[in-house]
C-alpha positions in Angstrom: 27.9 -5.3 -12.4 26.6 -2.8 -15.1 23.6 -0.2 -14.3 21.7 0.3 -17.2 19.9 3.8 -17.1 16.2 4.3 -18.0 15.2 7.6 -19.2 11.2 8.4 -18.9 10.0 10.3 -21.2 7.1 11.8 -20.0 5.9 13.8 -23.0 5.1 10.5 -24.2 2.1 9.7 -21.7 -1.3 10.0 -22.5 -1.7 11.7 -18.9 0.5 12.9 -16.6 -1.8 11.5 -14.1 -1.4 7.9 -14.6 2.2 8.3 -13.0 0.2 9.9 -9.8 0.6 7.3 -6.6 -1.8 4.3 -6.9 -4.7 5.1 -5.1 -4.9 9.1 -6.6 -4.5 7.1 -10.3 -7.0 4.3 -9.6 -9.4 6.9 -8.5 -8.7 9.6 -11.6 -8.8 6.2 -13.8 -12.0 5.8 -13.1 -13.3 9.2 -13.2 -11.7 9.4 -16.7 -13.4 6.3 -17.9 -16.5 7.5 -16.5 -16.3 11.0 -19.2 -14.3 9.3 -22.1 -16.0 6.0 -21.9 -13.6 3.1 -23.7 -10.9 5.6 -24.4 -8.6 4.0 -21.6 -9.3 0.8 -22.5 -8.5 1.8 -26.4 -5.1 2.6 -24.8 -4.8 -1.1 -23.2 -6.0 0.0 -19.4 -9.3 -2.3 -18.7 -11.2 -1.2 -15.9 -9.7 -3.9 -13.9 -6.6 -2.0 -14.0 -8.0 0.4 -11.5 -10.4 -1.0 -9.2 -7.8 0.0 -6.3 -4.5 0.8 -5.8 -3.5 -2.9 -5.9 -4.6 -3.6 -9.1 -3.1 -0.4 -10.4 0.0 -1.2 -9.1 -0.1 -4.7 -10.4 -0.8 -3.5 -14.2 1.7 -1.0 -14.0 4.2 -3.1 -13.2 3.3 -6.1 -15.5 
């Protein structure tokens, strides 16, 4: 079986903090949205995407 490697490039990011654990991510998500109103969702993150840690799990993964 061949691995294939993944390299993350994290100067590619918009924010650091989106990689944070779920809950600390939902939570900044929000308080983001709240001073740049739209600017997540300009990037493809609706506020669905972090109503809890669930659902940011769920659109990070998908």
């Amino acid at each position: 079986m061949r691995r294939t490697r993944r390299t993350l490039h994290l100067d590619d990011s918009a924010a650091l903090w989106l990689l944070a654990p779920a809950r600390s991510a939902a939570a900044l998500a929000a308080t983001y949205d709240h001073a740049y109103p739209r600017a997540l969702a300009d990037l493809g993150i609706t506020p669905e995407a972090y109503v809890d840690a669930r659902s940011w799990t769920t659109w990070l993964t998908t």
